[in-house]
C-alpha positions as CSV (number, residue, x, y, z in Angstrom):
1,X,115.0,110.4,32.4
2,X,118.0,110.3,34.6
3,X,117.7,112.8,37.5
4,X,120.4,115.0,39.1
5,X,120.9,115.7,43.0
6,X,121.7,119.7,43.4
7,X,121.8,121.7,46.4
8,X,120.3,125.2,46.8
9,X,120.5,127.7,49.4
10,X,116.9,129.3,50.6
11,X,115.3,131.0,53.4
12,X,114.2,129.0,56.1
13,X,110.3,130.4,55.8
14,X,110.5,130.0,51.9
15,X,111.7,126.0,52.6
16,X,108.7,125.9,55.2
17,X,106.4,126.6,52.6
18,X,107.4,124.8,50.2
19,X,107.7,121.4,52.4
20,X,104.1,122.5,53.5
21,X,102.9,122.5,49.9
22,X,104.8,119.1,49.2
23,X,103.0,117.6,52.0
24,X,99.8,118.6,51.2
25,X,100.2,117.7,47.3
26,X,101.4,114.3,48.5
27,X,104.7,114.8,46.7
28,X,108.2,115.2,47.7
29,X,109.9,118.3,47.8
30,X,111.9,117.2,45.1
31,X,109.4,117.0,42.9
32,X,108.0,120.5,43.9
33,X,110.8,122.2,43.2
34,X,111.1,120.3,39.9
35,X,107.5,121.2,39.1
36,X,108.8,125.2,40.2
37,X,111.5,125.5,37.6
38,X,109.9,123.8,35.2
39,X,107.3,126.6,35.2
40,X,109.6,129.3,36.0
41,X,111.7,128.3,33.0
42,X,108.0,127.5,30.3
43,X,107.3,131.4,32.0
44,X,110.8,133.0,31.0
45,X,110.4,131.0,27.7
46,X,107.1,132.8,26.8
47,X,108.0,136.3,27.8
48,X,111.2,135.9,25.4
49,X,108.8,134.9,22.9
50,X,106.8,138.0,23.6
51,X,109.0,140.0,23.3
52,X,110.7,139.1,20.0
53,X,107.2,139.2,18.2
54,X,106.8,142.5,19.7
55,X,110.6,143.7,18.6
56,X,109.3,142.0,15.1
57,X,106.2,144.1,15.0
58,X,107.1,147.3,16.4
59,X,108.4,148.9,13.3
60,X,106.2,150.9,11.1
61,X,105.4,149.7,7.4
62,X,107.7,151.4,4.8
63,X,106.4,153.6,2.4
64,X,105.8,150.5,-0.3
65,X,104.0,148.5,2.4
66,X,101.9,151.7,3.7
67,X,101.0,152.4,-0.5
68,X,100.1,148.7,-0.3
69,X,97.6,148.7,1.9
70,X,96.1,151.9,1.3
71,X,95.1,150.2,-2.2
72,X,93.9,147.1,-0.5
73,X,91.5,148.9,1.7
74,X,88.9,149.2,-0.8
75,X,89.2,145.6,-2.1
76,X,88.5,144.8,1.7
77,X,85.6,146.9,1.8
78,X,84.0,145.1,-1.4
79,X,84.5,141.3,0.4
80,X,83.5,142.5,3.6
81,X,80.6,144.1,2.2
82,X,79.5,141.2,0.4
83,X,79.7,138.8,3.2
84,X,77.2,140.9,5.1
């Protein structure tokens, strides 16, 4: 995969740190800051995940879905019951 040269502007201690780290991963800073927005960007991924399926699910049932499952609770019962 082709790579990119970019430039980014951070504190001194923060670049200490992470040259540190390179060093004592045996890998070049490059690569650890690669590494760092590839997790920061799988991390935002999930919590926009997480927060559609809880946007999907926060909603109550509607009356037809709550008569529903009132009448599927005792067919429930019978198969749990059964299994046991």
């Amino acid at each position: 995969m082709p790579s990119v040269k970019t430039a980014i502007s951070i504190q001194e201690s923060l670049f200490k740190q992470a040259d540190a780290l390179a060093r004592r991963m045996d890998i070049s800073r490059s690569q650890l800051f690669a590494m760092a927005v590839e997790e920061f960007i799988r991390q935002h991924q999930s919590q926009q995940l997480l927060e559609q399926i809880n946007r999907a699910y926060e909603d109550e049932p509607d009356l037809p879905e709550r008569e529903y499952l009132e009448r599927m609770k005792p067919r429930h019962r019978q198969l749990l019951e059964g299994q046991w």
